[in-house]
N, C-alpha and C positions, 0 to 999 in steps of 0.2 A: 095306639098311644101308650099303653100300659109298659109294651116291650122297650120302647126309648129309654123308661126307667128302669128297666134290666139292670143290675149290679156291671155288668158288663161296658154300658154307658158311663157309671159315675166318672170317670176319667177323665173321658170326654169332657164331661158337664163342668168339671173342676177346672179344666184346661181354656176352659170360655170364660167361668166368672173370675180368674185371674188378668186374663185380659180385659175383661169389663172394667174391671178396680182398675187398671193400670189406664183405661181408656178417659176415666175419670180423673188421676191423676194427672193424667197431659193437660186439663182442663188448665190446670194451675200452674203450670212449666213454664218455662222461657220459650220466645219464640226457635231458638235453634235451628236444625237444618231444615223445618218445614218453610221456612221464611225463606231460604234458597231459592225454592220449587214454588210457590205462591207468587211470588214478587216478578219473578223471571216471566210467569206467564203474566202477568198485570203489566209488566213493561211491552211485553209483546203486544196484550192485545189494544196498550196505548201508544203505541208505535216506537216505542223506545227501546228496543231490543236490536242490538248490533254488538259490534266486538268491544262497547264499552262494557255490556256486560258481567266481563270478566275481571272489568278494573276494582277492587274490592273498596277502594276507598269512595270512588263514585257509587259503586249499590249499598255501600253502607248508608252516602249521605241521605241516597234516595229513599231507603226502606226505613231510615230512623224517621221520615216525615210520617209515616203511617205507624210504625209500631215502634213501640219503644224496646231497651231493652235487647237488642239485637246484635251480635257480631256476627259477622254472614259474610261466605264468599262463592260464590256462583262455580269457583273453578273445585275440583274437576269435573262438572257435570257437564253432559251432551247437552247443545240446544235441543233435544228432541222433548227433555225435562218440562221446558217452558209450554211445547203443543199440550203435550199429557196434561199438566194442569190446570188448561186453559179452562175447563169447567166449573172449576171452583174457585174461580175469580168472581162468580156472580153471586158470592157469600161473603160472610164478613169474615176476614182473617181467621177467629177465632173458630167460628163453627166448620170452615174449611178445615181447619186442621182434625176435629172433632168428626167429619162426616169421610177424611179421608183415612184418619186410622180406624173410624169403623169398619169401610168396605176391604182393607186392608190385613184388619183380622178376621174379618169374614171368610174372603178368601184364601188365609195360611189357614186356617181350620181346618176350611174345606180341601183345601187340595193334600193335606198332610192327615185327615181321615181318610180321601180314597186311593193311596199309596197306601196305607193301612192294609183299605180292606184290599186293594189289588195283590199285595205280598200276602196274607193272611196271618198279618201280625197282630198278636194280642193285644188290647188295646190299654192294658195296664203299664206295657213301655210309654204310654204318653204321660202318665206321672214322671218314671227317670226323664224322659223329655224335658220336662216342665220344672223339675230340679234342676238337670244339666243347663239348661236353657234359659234361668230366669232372670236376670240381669240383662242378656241379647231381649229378649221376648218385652223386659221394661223398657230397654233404650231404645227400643224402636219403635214405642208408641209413646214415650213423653219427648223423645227429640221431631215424629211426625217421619221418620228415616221410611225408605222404598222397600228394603232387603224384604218384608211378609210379600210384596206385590212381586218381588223377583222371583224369592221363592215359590210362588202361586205359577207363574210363567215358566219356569224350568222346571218343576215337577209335571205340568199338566203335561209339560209340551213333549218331559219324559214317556210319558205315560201315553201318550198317543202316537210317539216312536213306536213305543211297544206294541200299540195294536195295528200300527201300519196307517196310521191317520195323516201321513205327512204331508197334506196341505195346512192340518191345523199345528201338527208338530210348528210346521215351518212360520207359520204364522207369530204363535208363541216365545215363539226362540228367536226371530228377529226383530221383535219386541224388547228383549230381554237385553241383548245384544245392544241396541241400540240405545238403552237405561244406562247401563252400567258397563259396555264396552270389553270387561277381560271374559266374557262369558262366549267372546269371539271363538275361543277353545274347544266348545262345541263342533266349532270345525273338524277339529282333529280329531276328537270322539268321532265324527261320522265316517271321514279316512280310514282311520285305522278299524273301522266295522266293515270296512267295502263298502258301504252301503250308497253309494255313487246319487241314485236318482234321492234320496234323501236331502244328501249335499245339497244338488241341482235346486232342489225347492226351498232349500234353507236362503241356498245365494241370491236366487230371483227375489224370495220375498222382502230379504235386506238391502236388494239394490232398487225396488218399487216404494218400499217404505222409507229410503233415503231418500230417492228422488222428490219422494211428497214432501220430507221432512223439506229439503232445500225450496221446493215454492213456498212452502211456508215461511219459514224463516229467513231465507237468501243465501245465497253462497257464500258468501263472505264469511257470517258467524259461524259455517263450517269448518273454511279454509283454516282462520284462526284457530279454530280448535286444534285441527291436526298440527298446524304450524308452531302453535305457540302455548297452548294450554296440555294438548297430553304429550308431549314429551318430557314438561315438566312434571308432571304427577308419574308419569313412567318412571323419572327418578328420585323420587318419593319429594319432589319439592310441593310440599302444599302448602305450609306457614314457615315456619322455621326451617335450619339450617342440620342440626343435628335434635331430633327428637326420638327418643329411646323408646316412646309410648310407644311409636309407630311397630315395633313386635316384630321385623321382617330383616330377611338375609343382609339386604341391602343397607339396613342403618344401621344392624351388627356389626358388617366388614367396611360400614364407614368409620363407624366409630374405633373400629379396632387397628386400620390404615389410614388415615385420613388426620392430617396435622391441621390442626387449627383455634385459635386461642378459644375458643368455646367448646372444645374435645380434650378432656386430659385424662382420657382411656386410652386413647393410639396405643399399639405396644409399640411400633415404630409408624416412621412417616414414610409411606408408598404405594402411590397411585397406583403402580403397575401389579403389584400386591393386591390389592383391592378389585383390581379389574379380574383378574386370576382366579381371584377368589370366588367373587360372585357368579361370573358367567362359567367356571365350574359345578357350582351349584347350580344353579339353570339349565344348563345344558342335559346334567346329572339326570335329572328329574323327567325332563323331556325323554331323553335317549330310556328309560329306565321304562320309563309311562309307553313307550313305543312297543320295548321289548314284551313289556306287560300285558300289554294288549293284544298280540297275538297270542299269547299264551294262556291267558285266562278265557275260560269259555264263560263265565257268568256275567251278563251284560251289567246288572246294577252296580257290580264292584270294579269295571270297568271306566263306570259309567263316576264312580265315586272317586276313582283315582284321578280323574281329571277335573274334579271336587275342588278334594283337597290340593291339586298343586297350584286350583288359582289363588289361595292361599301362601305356598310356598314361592309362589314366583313375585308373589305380589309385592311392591316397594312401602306398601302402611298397611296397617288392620285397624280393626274397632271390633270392639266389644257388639253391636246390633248387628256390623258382619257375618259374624260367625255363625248365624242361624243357618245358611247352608249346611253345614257341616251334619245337619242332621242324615243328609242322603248316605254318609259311608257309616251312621250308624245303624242304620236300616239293615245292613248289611250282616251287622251282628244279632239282630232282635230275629233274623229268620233261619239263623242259626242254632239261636238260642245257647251260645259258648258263655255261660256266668263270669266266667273268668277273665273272658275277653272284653263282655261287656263292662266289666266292674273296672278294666285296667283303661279301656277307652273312653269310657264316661269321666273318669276322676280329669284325664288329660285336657277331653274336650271341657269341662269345666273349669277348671286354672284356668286354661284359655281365654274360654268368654265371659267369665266372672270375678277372677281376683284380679283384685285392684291393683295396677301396678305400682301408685303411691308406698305399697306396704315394705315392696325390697328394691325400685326405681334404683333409687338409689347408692345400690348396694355396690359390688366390684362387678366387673362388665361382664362376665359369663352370670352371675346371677340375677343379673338385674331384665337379661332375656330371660325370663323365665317363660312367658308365655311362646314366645317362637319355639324355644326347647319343649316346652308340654306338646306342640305341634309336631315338632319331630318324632316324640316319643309315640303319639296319637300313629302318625304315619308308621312306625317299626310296628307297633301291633295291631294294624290292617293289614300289610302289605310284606310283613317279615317276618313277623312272630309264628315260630313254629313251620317254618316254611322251610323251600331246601333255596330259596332266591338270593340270600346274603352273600350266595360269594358271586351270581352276576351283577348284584350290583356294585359293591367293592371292582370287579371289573372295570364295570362302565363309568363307575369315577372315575378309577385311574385311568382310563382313554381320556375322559373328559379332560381330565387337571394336565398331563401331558398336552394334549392338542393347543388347551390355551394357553400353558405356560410356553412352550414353539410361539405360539403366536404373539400373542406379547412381548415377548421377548427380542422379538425383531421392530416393535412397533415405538417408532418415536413420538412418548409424549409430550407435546411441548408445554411449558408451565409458565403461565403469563403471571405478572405481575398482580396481586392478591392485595387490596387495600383493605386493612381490618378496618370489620365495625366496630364504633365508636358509639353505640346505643345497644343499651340492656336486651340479652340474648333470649330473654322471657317476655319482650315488646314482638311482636307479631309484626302488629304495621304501623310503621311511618307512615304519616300521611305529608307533611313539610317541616320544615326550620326554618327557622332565623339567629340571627346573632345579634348581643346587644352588651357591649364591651364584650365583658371575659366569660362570658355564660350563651351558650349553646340553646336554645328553648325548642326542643322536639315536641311535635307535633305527634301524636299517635293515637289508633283505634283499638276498644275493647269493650266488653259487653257493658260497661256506664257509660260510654257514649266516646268522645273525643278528651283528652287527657295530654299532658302536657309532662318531659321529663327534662332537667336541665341539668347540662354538662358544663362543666369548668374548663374551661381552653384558652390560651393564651390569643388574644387575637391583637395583634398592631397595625394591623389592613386588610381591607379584600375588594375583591376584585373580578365582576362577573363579567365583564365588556371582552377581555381575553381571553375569555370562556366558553362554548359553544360546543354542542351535541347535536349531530348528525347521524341518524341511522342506527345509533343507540353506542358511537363511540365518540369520545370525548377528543377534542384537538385544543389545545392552545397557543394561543399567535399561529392559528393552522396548522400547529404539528401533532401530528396524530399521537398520543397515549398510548400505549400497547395494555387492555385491560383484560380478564376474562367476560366472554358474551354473556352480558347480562341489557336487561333494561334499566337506561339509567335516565334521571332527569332531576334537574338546579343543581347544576356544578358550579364550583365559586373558588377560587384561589386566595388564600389568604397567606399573611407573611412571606408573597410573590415565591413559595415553594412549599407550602400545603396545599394539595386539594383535596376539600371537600365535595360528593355528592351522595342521592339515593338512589341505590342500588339493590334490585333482587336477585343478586348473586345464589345462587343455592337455596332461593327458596322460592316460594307459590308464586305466581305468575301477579306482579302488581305488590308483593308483599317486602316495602322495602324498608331498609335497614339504612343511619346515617353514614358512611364510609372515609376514615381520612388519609391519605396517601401521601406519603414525606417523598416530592421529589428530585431527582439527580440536579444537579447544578447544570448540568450542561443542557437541562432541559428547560 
């Protein structure tokens, strides 16, 4: 007992009672994204769990009868969220949340002490940790966030790669997998290791634990998922249309190509720009990560490269995210490079910790500051001091060639774009109406339902001529040419405005009011 309190310990022991404090302050939080994960499994196990789940204005009405105080949208999360849950539905909200971010710092403790002791890392880096770290380490326990329980599952599951344990690796990792989905990458860490019967047990387990997941839940709340919920979060649509917060390639080079009254960073307007740009970057990364990985013999920093690019490939971040990030600096604590650590820590800290509120809104290369600290975090793991910079310069320029060929021959076609006509900082429309020359929106935010009213000339309207099919609009039966969005309460007014709600470019259910001046001949 005495040895626990070895000077060598206090770290440790500090690294727990900052979690304790912060376990206390969730006590008093908003319900946030724990009410996601609570509610989901409560519909489930009262049989109301299907593909309305995803509709946010329906889980909003249902979750605001139980808790107040709640803006909440189920998407992007797997049904598999709702199973895991289900046991602390037979708690009251509050202590649920209270008994899951206990077991939740339990287990990042634990599994980031014996990654510790398995590298034979000092354990005084758990203070820089716990500096780097402390913003991600509070958002994940007063929003009730998974990233400590991910964490817990892709170290352990590390670490039993390592000892050759891969029924339980495999077990772990298609847990993990099945949480939060981009940790699918894992795959390719096991490829590029050869490591074949690894694979094998990783896939079985992910297609046994799917298959339960689907008697559980049913097919259907699957299918939707892949159909209709992660392709939109694939392209960073999860509320809004253009969000800077989000820190990733993809809302950079929307914002930097992409025309649209709610962007006035574009430097110009071009799709095909845009597309060049990003799947350059991506490709970059992959091809780069490939090459890397046969050439680096040391598995952790292997193992961290494919870390950090779910990171850089990713379409959003957050701040309780980035607790990952801890594995590529493991990387440097068993080096012991001062200099490397001190230039990595400050990066991964801007990252996870400064507020983007502070330069948000500064001119558009500065206002990514956190995606830039990422890049810079990545040059000095992966570059810094290295002879690697001119194959990667290389493998860009293959990359940015092949897509710009490609693209270049690919016709985009650009359908007709009805601007929104409700405030770009409204999330979600839930309905409208009209009452003379005033517009009255309908919309959801954490004080509940809320009301915004636009001025519009209106001398009639007109829904009888009106009608949506399949999620494309016809009137007097002629088809509209729109972009694929969900749309629903289209209305004609002054017989060549149309109004509807539409989630064009944003989260799945999160719709915005849209008005369309049309041709005459229409």
């Amino acid at each position: 007992m005495t040895q626990f309190f070895k000077y060598k310990y206090i770290p440790l022991l500090l690294f727990i009672l900052v979690g304790i404090y912060y376990l206390y302050k969730a006590l008093y939080f908003l319900p946030h994204d724990f009410a996601n994960y609570y509610y989901a499994a409560y519909f489930l196990e009262n049989g109301k769990f299907d593909i309305q789940i995803y509709d946010p204005t329906w889980f909003n009405l249902e979750v605001t009868k139980n808790t107040k105080n709640a803006f909440v949208a189920y998407a992007p999360n797997t049904p598999f969220l709702s199973i895991l849950f289900l046991p602390f539905t037979l708690f009251s909200f509050e202590f649920s949340k209270l008994l899951f971010n206990s077991i939740s710092l339990f287990l990042f403790t634990f599994s980031l002490f014996r990654i510790f002791k398995f590298y034979k890392i000092d354990l005084k880096y758990l203070l820089l940790l716990l500096f780097v770290f402390i913003i991600p380490i509070k958002n994940n326990l007063l929003f009730g966030q998974v990233y400590f329980l991910l964490f817990f599952l892709i170290s352990e599951g590390f670490l039993a790669f390592k000892k050759k344990k891969l029924i339980l690796m495999s077990l772990l990792w298609s847990f993990a997998i099945l949480l939060k989905v981009f940790p699918v990458l894992l795959f390719m860490f096991l490829v590029l290791e050869k490591k074949w019967k690894a694979f094998s047990y990783l896939f079985i387990a992910c297609l046994i634990l799917f298959l339960s997941m689907i008697f559980i839940n049913g097919i259907d709340s699957w299918l939707f998922y892949f159909q209709s919920i992660l392709p939109k979060a694939s392209n960073g649509e999860i509320s809004t249309e253009f969000v800077k917060n989000y820190q990733s390639f993809l809302m950079f080079f929307k914002h930097l190509f992409i025309d649209s009254i709610y962007n006035e960073t574009n430097l110009f307007a071009s799709q095909k720009m845009y597309l060049i740009s990003l799947n350059t970057v991506k490709s970059t990364i992959i091809l780069f990560g490939i090459y890397f990985s046969f050439k680096e013999k040391n598995t952790l920093k292997k193992f961290s490269y494919w870390i950090i690019s779910f990171y850089l490939l990713s379409p959003y971040s957050s701040s309780y995210g980035s607790i990952l990030l801890i594995f590529p600096l493991l990387i440097l604590f068993t080096e012991v490079s001062k200099k490397r650590i001190i230039m990595a820590s400050i990066c991964v800290f801007v990252y996870g910790n400064l507020k983007f509120d502070l330069i948000g809104n500064s001119f558009l290369i500065l206002s990514f500051f956190k995606l830039f600290s990422l890049m810079v975090f990545f040059y000095v793991m992966f570059i810094y001091n290295t002879i690697v910079l001119k194959k990667h310069l290389v493998i860009l320029g293959i990359s940015l060639l092949i897509n710009s060929v490609y693209y270049s021959y690919q016709n985009i076609e650009k359908k007709i774009e009805a601007p929104s006509i409700t405030d770009n900082n409204i999330a979600l429309t839930t309905d409208y109406c009209i009452e003379k020359d005033t517009v009255f929106c309908s919309y959801w935010n954490e004080q509940g339902s809320k009301t915004e009213r636009i001025k519009l000339d209106v001398l009639s309207s007109n829904v009888e001529e009106v009608n949506i099919k399949n999620n494309i609009i016809y009137i007097n039966n002629k088809k509209i040419a729109l972009p694929k969005s969900n749309k629903k309460k289209a209305m004609l007014i002054n017989k060549t405005t149309l109004l509807y709600l539409s989630d064009l470019n944003r989260g799945y259910g999160f719709y915005s009011l849209r008005k369309l001046k049309l041709k005459i001949d229409e």
